[in-house]
ChimeraX commands (.cxc) that place a marker at each C-alpha (Angstrom):
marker #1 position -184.25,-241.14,-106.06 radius 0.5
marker #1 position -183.47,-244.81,-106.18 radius 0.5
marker #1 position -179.95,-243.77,-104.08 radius 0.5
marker #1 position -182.09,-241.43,-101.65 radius 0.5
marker #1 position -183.62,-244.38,-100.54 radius 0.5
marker #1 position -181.85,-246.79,-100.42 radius 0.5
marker #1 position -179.64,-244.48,-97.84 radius 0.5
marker #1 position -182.57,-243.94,-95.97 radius 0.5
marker #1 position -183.35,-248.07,-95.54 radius 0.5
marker #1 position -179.89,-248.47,-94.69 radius 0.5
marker #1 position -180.09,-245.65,-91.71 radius 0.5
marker #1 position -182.89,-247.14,-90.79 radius 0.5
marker #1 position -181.61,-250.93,-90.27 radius 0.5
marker #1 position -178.88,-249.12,-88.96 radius 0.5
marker #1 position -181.12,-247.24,-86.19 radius 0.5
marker #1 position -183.26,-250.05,-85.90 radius 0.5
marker #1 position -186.19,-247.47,-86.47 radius 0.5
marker #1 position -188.93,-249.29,-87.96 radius 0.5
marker #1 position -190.52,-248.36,-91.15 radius 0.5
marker #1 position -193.68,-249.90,-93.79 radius 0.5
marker #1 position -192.29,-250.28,-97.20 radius 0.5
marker #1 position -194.78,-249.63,-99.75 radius 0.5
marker #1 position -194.11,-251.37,-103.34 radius 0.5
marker #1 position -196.40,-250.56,-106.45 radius 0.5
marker #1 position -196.40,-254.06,-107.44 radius 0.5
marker #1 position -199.06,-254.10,-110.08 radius 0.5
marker #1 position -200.25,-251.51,-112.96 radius 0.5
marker #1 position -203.11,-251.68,-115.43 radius 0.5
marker #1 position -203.52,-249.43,-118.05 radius 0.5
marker #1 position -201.91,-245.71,-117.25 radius 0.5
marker #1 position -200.64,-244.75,-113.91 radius 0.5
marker #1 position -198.34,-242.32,-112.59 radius 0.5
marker #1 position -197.01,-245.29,-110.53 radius 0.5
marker #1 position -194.69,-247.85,-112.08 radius 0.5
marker #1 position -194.48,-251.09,-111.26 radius 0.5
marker #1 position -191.33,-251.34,-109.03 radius 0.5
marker #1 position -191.75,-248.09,-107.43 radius 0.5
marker #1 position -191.06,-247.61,-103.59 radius 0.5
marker #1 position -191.49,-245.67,-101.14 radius 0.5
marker #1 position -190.62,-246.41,-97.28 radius 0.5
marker #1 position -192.98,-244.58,-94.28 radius 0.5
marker #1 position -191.94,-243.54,-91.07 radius 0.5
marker #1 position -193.59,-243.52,-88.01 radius 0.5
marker #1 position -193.56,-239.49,-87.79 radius 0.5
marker #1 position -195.11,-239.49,-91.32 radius 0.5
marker #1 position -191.78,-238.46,-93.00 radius 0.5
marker #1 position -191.53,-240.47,-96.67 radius 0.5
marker #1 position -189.07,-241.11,-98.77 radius 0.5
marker #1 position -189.03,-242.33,-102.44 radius 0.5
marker #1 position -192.50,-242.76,-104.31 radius 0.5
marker #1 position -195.20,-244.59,-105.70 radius 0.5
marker #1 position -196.46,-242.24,-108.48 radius 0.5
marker #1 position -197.16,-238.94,-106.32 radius 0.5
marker #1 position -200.88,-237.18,-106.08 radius 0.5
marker #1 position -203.81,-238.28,-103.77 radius 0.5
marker #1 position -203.18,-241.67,-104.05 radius 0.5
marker #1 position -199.11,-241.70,-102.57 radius 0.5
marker #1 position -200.92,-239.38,-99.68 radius 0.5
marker #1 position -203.79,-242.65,-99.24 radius 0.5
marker #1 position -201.03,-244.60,-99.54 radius 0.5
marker #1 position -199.06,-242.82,-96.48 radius 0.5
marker #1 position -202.25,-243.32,-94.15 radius 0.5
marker #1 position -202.34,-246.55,-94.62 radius 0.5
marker #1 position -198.81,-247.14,-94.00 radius 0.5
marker #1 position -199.14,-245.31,-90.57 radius 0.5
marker #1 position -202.39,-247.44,-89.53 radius 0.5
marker #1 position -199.70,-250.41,-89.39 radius 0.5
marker #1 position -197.60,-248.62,-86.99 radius 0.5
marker #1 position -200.01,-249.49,-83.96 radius 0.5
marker #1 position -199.99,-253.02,-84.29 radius 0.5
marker #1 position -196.38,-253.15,-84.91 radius 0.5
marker #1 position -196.74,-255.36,-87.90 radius 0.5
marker #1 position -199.13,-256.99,-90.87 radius 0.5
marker #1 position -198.98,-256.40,-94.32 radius 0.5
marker #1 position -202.18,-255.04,-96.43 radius 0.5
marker #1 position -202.52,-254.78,-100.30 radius 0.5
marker #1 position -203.74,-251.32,-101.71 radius 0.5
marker #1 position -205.93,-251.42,-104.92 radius 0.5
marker #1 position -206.48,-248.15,-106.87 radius 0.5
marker #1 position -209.14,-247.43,-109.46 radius 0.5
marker #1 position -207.62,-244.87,-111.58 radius 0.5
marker #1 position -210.12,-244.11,-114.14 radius 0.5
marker #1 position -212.88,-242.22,-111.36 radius 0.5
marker #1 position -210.27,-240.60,-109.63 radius 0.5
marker #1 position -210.00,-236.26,-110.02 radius 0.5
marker #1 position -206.91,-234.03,-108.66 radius 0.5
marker #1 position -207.68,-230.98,-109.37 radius 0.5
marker #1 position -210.65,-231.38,-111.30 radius 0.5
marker #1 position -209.56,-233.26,-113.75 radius 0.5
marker #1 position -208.88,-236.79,-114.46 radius 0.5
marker #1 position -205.67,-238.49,-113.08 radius 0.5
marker #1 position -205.21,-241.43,-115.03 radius 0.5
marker #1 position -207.02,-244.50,-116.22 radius 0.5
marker #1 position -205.39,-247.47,-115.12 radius 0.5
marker #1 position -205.43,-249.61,-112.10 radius 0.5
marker #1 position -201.98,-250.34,-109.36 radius 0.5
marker #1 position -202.20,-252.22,-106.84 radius 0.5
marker #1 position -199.26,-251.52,-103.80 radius 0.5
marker #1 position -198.41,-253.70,-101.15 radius 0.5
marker #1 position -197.79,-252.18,-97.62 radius 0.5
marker #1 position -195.22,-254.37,-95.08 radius 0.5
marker #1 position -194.21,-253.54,-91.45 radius 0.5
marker #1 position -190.61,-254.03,-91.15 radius 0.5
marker #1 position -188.74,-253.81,-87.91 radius 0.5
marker #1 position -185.57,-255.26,-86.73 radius 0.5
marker #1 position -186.66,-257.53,-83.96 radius 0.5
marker #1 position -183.25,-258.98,-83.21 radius 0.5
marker #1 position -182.56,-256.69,-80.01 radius 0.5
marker #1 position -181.97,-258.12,-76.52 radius 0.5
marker #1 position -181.56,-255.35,-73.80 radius 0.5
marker #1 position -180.11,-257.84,-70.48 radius 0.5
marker #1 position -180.63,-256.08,-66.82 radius 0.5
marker #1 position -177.18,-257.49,-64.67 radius 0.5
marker #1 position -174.05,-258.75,-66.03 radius 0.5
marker #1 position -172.97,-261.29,-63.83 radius 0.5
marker #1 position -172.44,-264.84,-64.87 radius 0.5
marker #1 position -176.14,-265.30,-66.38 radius 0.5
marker #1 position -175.78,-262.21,-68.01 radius 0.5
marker #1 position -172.33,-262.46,-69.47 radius 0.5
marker #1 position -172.85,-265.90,-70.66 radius 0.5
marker #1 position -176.75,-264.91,-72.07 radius 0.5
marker #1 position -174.54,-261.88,-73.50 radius 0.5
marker #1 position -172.12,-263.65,-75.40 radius 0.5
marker #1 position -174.77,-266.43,-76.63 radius 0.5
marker #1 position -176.92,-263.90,-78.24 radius 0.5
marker #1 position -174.01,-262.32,-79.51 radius 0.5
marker #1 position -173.19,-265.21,-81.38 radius 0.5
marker #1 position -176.34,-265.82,-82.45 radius 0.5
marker #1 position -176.46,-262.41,-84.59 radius 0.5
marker #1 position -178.64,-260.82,-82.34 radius 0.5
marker #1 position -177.96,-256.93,-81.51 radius 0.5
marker #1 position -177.26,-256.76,-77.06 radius 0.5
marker #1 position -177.29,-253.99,-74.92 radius 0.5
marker #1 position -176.37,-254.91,-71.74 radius 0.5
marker #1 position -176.96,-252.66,-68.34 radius 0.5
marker #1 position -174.93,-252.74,-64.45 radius 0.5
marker #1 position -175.01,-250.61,-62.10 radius 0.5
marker #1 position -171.17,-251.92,-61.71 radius 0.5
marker #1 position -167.97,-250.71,-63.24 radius 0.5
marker #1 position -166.22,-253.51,-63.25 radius 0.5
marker #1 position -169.60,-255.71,-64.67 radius 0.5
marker #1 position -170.40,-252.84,-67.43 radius 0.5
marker #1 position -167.17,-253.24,-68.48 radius 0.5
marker #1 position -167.25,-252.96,-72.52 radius 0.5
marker #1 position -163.62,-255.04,-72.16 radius 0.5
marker #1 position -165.67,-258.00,-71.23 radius 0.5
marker #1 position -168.41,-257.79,-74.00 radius 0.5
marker #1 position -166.25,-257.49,-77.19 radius 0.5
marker #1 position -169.02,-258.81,-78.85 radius 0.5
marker #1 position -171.52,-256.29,-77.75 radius 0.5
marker #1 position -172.66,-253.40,-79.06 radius 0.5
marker #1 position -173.75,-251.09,-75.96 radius 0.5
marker #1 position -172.78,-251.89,-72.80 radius 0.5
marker #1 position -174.29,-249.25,-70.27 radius 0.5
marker #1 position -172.91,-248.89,-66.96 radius 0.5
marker #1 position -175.65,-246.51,-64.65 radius 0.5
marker #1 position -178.11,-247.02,-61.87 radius 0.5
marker #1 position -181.13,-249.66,-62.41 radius 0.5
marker #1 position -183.60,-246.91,-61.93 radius 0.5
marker #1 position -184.95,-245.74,-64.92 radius 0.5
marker #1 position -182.86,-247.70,-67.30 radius 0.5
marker #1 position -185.74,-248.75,-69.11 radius 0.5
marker #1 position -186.45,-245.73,-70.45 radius 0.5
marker #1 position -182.94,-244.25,-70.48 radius 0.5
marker #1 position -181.96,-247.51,-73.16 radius 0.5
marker #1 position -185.07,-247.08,-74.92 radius 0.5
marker #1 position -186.59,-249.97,-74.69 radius 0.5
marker #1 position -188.98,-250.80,-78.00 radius 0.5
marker #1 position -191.81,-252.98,-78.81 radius 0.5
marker #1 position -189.46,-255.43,-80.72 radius 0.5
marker #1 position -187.17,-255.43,-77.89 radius 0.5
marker #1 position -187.01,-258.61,-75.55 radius 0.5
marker #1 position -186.01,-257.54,-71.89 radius 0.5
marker #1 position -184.55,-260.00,-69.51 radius 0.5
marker #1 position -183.82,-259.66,-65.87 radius 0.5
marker #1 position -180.87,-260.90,-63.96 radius 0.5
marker #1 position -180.03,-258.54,-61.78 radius 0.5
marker #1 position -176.75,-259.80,-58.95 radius 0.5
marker #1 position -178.61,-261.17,-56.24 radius 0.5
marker #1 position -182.17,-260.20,-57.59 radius 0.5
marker #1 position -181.64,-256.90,-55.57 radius 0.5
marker #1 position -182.82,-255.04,-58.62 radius 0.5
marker #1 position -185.15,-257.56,-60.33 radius 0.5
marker #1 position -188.59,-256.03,-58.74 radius 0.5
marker #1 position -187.22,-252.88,-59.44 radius 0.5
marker #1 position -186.59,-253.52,-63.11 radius 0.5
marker #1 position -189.24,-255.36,-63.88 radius 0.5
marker #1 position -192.22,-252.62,-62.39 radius 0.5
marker #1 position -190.28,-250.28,-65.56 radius 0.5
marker #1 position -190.23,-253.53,-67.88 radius 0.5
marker #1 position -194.16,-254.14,-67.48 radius 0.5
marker #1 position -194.93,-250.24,-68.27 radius 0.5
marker #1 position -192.36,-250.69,-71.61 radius 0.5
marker #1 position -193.69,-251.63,-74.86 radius 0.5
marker #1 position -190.86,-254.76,-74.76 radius 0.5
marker #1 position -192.81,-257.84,-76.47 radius 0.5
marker #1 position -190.88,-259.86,-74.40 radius 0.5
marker #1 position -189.89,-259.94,-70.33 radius 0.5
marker #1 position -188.71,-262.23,-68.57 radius 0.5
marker #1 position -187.02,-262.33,-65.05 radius 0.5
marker #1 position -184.97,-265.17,-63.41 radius 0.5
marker #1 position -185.94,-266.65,-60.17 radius 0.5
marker #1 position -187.28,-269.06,-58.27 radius 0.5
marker #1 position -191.51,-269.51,-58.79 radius 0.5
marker #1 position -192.35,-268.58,-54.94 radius 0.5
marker #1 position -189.86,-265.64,-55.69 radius 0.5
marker #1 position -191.84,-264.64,-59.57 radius 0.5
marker #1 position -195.08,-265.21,-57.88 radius 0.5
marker #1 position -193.99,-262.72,-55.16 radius 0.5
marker #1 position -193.10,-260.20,-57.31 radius 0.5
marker #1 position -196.38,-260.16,-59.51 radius 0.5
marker #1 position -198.19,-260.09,-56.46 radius 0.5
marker #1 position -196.07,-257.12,-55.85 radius 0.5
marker #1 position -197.06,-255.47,-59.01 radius 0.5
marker #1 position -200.21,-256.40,-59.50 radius 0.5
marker #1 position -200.96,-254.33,-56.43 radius 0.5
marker #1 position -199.65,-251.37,-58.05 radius 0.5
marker #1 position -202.44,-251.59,-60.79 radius 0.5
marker #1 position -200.68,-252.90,-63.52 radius 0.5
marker #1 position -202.85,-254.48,-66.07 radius 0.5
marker #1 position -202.80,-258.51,-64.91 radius 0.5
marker #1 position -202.79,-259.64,-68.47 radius 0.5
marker #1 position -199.14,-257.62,-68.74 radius 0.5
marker #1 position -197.93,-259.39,-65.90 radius 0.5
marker #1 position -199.05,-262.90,-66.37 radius 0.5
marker #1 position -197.31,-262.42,-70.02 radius 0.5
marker #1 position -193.99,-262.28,-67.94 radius 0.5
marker #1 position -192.01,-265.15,-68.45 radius 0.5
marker #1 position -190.90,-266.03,-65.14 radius 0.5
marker #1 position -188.92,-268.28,-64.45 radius 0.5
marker #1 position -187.03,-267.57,-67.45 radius 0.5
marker #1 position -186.92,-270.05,-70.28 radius 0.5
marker #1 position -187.43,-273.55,-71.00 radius 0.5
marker #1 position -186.25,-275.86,-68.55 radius 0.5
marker #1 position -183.56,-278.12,-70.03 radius 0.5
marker #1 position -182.01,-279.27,-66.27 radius 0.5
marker #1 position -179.51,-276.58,-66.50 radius 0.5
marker #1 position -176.73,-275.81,-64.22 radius 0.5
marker #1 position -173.76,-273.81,-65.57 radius 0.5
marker #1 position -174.64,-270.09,-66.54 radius 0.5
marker #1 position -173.87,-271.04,-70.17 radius 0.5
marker #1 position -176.51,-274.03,-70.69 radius 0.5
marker #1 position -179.15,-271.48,-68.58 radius 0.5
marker #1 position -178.10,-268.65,-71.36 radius 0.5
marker #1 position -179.28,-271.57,-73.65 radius 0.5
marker #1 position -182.59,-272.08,-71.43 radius 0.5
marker #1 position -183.17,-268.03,-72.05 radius 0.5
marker #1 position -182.24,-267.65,-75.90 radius 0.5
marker #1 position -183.99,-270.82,-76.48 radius 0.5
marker #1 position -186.95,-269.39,-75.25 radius 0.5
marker #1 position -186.77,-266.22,-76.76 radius 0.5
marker #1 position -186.22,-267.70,-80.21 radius 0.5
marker #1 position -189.04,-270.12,-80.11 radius 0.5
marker #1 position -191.51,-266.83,-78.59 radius 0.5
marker #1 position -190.11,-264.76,-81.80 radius 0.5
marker #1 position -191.20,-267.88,-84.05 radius 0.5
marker #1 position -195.17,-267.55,-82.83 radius 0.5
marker #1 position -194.37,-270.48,-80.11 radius 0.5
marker #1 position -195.07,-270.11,-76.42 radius 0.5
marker #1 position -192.90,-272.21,-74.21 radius 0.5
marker #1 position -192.91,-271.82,-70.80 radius 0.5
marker #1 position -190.85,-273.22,-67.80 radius 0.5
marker #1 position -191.67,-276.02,-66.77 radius 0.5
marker #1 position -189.90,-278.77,-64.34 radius 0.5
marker #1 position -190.73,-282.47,-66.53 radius 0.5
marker #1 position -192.08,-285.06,-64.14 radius 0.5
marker #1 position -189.60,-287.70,-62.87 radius 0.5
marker #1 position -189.70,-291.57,-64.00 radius 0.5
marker #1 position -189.22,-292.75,-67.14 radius 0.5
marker link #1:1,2 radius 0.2
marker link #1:2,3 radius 0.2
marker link #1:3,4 radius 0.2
marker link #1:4,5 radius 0.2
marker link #1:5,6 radius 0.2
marker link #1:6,7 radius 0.2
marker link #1:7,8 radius 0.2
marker link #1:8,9 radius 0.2
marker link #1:9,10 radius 0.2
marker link #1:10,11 radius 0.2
marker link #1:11,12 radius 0.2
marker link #1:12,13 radius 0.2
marker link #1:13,14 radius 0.2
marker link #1:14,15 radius 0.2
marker link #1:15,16 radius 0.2
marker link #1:16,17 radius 0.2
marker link #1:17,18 radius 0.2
marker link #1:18,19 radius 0.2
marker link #1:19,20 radius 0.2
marker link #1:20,21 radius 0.2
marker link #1:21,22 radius 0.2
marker link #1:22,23 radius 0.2
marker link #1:23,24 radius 0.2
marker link #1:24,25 radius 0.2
marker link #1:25,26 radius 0.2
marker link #1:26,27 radius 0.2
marker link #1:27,28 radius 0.2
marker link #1:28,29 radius 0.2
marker link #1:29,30 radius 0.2
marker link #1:30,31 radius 0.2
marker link #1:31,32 radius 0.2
marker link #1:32,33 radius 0.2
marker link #1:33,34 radius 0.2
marker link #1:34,35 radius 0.2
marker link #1:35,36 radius 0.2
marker link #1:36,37 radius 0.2
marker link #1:37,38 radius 0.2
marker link #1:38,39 radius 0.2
marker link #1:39,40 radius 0.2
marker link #1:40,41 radius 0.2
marker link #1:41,42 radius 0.2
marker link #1:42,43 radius 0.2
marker link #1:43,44 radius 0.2
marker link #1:44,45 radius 0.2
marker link #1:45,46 radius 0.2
marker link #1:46,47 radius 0.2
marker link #1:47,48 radius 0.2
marker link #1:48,49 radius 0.2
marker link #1:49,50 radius 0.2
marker link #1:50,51 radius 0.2
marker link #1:51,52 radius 0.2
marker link #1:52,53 radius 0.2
marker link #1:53,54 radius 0.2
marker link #1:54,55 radius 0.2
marker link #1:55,56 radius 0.2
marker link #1:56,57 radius 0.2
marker link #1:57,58 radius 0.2
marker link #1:58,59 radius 0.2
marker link #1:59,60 radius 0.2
marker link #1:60,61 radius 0.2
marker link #1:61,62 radius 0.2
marker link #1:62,63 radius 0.2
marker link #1:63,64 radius 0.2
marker link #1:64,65 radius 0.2
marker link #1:65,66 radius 0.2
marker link #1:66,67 radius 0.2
marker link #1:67,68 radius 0.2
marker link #1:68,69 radius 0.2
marker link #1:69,70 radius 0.2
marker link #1:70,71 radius 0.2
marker link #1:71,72 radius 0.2
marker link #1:72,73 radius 0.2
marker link #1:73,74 radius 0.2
marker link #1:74,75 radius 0.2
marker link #1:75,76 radius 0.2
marker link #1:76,77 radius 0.2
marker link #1:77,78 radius 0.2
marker link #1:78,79 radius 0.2
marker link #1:79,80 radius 0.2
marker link #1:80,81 radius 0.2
marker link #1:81,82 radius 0.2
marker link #1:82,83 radius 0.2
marker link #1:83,84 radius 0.2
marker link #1:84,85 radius 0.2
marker link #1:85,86 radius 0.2
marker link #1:86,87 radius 0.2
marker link #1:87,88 radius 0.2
marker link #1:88,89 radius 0.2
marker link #1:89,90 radius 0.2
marker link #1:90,91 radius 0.2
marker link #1:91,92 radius 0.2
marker link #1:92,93 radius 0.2
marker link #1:93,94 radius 0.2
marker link #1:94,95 radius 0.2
marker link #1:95,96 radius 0.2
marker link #1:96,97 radius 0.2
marker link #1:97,98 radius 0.2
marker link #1:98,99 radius 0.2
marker link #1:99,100 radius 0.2
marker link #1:100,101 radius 0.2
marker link #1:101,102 radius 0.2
marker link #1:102,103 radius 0.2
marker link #1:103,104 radius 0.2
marker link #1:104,105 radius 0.2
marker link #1:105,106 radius 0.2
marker link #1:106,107 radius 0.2
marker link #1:107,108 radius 0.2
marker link #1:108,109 radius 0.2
marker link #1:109,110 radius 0.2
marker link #1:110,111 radius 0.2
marker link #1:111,112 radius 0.2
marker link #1:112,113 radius 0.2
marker link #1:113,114 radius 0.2
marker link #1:114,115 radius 0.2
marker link #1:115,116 radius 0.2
marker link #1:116,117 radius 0.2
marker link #1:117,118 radius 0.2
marker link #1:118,119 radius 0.2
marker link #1:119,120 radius 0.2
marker link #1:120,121 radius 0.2
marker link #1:121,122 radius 0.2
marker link #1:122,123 radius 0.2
marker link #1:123,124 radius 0.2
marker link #1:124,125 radius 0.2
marker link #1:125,126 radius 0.2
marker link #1:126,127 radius 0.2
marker link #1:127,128 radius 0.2
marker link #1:128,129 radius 0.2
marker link #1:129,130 radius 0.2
marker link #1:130,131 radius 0.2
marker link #1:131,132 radius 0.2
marker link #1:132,133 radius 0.2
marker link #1:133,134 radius 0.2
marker link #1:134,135 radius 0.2
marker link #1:135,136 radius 0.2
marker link #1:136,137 radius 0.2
marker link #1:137,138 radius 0.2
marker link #1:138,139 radius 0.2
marker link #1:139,140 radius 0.2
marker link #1:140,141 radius 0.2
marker link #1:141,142 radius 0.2
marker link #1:142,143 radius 0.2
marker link #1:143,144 radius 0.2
marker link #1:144,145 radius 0.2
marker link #1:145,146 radius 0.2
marker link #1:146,147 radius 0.2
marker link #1:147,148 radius 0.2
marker link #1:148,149 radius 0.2
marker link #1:149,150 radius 0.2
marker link #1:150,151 radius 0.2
marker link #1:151,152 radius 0.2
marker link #1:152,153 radius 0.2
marker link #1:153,154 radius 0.2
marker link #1:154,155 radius 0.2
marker link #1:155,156 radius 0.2
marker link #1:156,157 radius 0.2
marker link #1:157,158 radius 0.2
marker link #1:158,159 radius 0.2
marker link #1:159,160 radius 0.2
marker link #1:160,161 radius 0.2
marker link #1:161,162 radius 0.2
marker link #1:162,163 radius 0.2
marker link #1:163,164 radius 0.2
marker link #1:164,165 radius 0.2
marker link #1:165,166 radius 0.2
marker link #1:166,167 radius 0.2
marker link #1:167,168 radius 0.2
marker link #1:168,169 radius 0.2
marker link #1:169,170 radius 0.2
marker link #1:170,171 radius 0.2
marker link #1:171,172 radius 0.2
marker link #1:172,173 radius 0.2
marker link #1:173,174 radius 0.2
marker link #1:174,175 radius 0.2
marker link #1:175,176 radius 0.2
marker link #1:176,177 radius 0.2
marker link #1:177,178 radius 0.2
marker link #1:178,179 radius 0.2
marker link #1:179,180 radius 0.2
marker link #1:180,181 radius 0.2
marker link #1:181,182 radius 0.2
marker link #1:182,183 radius 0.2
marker link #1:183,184 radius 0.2
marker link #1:184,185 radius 0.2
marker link #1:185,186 radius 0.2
marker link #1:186,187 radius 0.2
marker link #1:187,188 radius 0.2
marker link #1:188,189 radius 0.2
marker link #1:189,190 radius 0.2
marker link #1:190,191 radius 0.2
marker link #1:191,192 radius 0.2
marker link #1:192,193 radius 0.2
marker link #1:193,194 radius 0.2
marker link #1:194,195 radius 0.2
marker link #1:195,196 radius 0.2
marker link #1:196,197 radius 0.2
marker link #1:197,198 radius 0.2
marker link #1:198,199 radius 0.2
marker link #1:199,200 radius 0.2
marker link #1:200,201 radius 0.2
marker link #1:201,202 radius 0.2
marker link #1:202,203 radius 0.2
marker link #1:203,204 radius 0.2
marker link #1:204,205 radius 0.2
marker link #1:205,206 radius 0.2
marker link #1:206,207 radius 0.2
marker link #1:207,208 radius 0.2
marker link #1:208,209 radius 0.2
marker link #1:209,210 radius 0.2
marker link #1:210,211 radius 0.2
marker link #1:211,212 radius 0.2
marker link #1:212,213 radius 0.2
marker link #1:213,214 radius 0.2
marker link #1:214,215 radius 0.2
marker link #1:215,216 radius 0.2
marker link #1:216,217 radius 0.2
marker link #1:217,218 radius 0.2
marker link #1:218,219 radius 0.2
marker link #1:219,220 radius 0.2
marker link #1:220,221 radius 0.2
marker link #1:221,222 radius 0.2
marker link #1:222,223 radius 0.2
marker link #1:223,224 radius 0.2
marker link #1:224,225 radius 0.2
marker link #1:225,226 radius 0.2
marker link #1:226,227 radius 0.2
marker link #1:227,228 radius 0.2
marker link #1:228,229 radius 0.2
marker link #1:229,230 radius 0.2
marker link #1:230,231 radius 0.2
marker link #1:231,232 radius 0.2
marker link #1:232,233 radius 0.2
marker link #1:233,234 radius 0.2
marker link #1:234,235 radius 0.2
marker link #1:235,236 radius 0.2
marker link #1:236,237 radius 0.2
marker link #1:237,238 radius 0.2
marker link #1:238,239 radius 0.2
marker link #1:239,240 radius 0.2
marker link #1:240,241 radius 0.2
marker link #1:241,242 radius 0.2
marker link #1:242,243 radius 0.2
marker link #1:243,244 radius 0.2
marker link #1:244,245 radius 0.2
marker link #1:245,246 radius 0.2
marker link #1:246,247 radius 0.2
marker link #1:247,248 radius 0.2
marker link #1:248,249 radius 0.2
marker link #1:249,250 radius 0.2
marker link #1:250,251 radius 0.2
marker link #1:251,252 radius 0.2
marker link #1:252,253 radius 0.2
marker link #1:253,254 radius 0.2
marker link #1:254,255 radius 0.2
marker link #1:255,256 radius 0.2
marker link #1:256,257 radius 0.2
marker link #1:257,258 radius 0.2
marker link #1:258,259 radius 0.2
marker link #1:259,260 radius 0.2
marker link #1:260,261 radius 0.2
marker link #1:261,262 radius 0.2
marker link #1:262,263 radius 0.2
marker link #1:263,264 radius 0.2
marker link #1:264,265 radius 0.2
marker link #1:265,266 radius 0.2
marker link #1:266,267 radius 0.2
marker link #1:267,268 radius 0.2
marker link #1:268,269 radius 0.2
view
C-alpha cells in the first residue's frame, strides 16, 4: 500500500496534477485508522492509500474535494468514533483526528514569444528551478536547441495556445510576444485561463489600451485590473537579462503573498 502511493505522489509531482493529502495524525482509543496513515485525493475523486476505510475515509474524500475550488487551505478533520454505525452496528470507539492539505506544484511559468525577453526570462527561471514552457509561432525562436534548460518548448500559432499548453491555476503566464503583434491576442485567452498570474510587457499607454480593449469584450474588470502590466518591478532595467530579473522578481515576490507593481521611482535624491 505504502509503495502504491508513494508511486502515485511521485506521478503526480511528476504531472504537476494537484492533489490534498490527507494524514490521520491523531487516534484515541480504537480506530480503524492509525496514526500515520495516508491517503492522497484527486481532483476526479480517484484515492489512493487510506485512512482506516468505512464512512469516515468516504467524509474524509468530500472534504478533500471541497479544497479543490479554492486551490488551496488546509482543514483538520475530527471524528467521534464511539456514536458512529456502519451497518448497524458500532464502528469503533475512539477518536482520529486527520489533517487535509492542498498541494500543487506552483513552480510553472508558461512565456508567450521567445525573443530576447523571452529567452533571457527563459533561462532565468530555468535557473531558478522553476518548470518553463515556452511558446513561438517561429521555428527558428521555438527552437528546443536554444532552451537546453527547458522543458517544453512549443513551436505553433498564438491562437489558442492557452488552452492547447494547458494553462492551470498555479501557472503564471507572461506575455512578450516579437513586436507585441500577438500580445492582445494572447492576453484576451490569458484573462479567460485560470493562470494566478498574467502579466504582459509594454508600455502603460500601450497596457491601458489593451484593457480598454478587453474590457469591452465583457471580461470581468476585476480579472483585468489583476494583470500585471507593465511587467514587473521596475529596477531601471535595460538589457533583456536585468528585465528577465524585473519579471521573475515580480513573480517570486506575488508567489510569496506580496503585491509589487511597476512603478517608475521619482527622480532627486
Amino acid at each position: 500500500m505504502a509503495t502504491e502511493l508513494f508511486r502515485e505522489l511521485q506521478e503526480a509531482f511528476n504531472s504537476r496534477k494537484p492533489f490534498v493529502l490527507c494524514t490521520v495524525v491523531e487516534v484515541d482509543g480504537s480506530s480503524p485508522g492509525k496514526s500515520g496513515q495516508r491517503m492522497i485525493v484527486f481532483e476526479n475523486g480517484s484515492t489512493a492509500g487510506t485512512v482506516g476505510g468505512g464512512i469516515n475515509e468516504e467524509r474524509t474524500r468530500k472534504a478533500a474535494l471541497a479544497l479543490f475550488p479554492e486551490r488551496g487551505g488546509t482543514q483538520l478533520l475530527s471524528y467521534d468514533l464511539a456514536n458512529e454505525i456502519e451497518s448497524g452496528e458500532p464502528v469503533c470507539g475512539g477518536n482520529v483526528k486527520i489533517f487535509l492539505e492542498y498541494m500543487a506544484d506552483r513552480n510553472r511559468i508558461v512565456i508567450f514569444g521567445g525573443g530576447h525577453i523571452g529567452f533571457a526570462l527563459a533561462r532565468l527561471a530555468a535557473q531558478m528551478r522553476f518548470h518553463v514552457a515556452l511558446v513561438d509561432d517561429r521555428p527558428e525562436y521555438a527552437d528546443p536547441s536554444r532552451f537546453p534548460e527547458i522543458e517544453h518548448v512549443i513551436c505553433r500559432p498564438y491562437p489558442g495556445s492557452v488552452a492547447a499548453i494547458g494553462v492551470e491555476a498555479t501557472d503564471a503566464v507572461v506575455i512578450v510576444t516579437p513586436g507585441h503583434l500577438h500580445d492582445l491576442e494572447v492576453l484576451e485567452q490569458a484573462v479567460a485561463s485560470p493562470a494566478e498570474y498574467v502579466g504582459m510587457i509594454g508600455s502603460a499607454r500601450k497596457v491601458a489600451e489593451m484593457k480598454k480593449s478587453i474590457l469591452a469584450s465583457g471580461v470581468d474588470p476585476k480579472r483585468v485590473e489583476s494583470v500585471f502590466a507593465p511587467i514587473g518591478i521596475h529596477l531601471g532595467s535595460t538589457t533583456p537579462e536585468e528585465i528577465a530579473l524585473e519579471i521573475l522578481a515580480q513573480i517570486v515576490a506575488f508567489r510569496n503573498g506580496i503585491t509589487l507593481r511597476y512603478a517608475r521611482p521619482s527622480s532627486g535624491k
